[in-house]
MDAnalysis code that builds the backbone (N, CA, C; Angstrom):
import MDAnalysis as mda
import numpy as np

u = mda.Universe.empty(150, n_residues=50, atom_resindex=np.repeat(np.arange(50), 3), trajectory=True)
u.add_TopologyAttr("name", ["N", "CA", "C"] * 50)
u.add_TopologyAttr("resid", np.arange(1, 51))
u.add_TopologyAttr("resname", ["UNK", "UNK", "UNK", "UNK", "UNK", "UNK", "UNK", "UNK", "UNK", "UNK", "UNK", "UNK", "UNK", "UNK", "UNK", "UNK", "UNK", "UNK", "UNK", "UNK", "UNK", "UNK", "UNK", "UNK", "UNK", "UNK", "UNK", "UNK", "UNK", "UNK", "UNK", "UNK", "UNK", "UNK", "UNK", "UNK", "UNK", "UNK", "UNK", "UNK", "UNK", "UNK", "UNK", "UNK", "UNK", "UNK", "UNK", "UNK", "UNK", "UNK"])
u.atoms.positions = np.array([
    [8.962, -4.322, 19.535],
    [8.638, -4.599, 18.141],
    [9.670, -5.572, 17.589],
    [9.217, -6.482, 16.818],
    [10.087, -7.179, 16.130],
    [9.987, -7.348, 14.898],
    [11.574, -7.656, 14.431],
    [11.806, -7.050, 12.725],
    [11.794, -8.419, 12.034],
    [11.264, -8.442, 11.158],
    [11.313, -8.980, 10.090],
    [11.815, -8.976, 8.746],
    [12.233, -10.078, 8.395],
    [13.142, -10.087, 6.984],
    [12.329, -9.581, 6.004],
    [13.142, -8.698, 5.470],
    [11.949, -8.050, 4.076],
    [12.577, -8.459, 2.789],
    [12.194, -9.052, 1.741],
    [12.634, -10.066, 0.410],
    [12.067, -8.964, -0.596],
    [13.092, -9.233, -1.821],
    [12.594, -8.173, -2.976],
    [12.239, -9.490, -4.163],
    [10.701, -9.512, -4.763],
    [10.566, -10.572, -5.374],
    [10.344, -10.068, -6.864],
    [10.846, -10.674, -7.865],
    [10.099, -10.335, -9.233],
    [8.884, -10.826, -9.368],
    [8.087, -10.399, -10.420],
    [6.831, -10.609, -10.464],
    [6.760, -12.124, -10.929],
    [7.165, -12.623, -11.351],
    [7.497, -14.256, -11.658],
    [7.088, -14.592, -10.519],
    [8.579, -14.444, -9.501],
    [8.242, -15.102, -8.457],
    [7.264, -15.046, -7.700],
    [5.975, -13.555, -7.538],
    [4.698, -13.614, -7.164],
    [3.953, -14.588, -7.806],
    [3.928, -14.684, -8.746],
    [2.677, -15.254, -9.665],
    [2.990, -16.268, -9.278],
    [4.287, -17.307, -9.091],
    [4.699, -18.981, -8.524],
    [4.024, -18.894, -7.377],
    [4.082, -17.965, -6.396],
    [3.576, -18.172, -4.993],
    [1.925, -18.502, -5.019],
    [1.572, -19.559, -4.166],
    [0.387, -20.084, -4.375],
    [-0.191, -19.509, -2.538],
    [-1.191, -20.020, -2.562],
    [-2.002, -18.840, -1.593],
    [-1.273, -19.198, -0.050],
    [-0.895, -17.537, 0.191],
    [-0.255, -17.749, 1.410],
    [-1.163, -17.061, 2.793],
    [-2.309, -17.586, 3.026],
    [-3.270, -17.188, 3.957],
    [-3.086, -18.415, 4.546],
    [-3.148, -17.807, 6.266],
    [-2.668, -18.770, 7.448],
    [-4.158, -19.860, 7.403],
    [-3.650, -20.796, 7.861],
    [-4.897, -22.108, 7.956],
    [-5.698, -21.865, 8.873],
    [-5.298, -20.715, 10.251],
    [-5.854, -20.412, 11.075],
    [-6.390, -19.317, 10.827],
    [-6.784, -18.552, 9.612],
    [-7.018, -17.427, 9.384],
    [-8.439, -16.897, 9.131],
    [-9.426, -16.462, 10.064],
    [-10.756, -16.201, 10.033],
    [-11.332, -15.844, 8.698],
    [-12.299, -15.861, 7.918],
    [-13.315, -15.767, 7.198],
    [-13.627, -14.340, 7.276],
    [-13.322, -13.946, 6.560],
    [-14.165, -12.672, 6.749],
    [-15.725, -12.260, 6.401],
    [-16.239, -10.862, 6.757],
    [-17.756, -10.525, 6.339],
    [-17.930, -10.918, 4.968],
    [-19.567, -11.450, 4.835],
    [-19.711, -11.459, 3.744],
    [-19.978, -9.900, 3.305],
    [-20.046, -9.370, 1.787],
    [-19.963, -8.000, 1.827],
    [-21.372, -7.932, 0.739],
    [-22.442, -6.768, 1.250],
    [-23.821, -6.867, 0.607],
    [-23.114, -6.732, -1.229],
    [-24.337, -7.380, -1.961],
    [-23.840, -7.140, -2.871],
    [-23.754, -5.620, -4.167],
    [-24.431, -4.270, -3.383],
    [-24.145, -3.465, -3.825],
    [-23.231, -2.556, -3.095],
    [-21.889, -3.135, -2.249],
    [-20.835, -2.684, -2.137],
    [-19.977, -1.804, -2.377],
    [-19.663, -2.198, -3.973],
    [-18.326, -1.150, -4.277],
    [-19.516, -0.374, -5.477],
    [-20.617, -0.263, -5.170],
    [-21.687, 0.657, -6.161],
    [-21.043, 1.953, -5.770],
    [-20.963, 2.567, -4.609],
    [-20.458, 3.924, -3.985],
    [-19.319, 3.905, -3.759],
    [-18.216, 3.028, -4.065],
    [-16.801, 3.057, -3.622],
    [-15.902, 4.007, -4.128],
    [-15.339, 4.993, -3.625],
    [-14.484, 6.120, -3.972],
    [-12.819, 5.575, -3.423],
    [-12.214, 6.029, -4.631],
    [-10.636, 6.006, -4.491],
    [-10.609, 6.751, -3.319],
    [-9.702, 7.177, -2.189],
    [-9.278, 7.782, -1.565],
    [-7.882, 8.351, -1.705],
    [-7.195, 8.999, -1.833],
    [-5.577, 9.319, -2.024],
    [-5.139, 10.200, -0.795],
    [-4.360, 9.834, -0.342],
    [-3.360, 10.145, 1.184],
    [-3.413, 11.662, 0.963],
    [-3.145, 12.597, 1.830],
    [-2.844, 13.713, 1.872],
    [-1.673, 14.249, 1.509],
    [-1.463, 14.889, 0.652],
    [0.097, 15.258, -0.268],
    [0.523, 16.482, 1.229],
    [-0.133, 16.920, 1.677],
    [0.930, 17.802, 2.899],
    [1.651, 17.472, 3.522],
    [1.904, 15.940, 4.070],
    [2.795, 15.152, 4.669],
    [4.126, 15.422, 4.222],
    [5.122, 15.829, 4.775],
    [6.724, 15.824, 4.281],
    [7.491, 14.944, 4.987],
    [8.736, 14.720, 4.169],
    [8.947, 13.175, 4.970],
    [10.015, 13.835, 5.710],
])
């Protein structure tokens, strides 16, 4: 595995960042358009202890 530098940004500096999707980066599905009609939040399982 290899590590990577992890940066702490303010939200400024998100909003300056302009789109960072690779040039080589596939297209994804188109998605039907009654989609998120049935879409449910999901929330992680709180039994997990760290």
């Amino acid at each position: 595995m290899t590590r990577k530098k992890l940066t702490t940004l303010t939200l400024e500096e998100v909003l300056k960042m302009k789109d960072r999707t690779r040039d080589d980066a596939p297209e994804g599905p188109s998605l039907p358009k009654d989609f998120w009609r049935n879409a449910k939040v999901v929330y992680p399982d709180h039994s997990k202890k760290a």
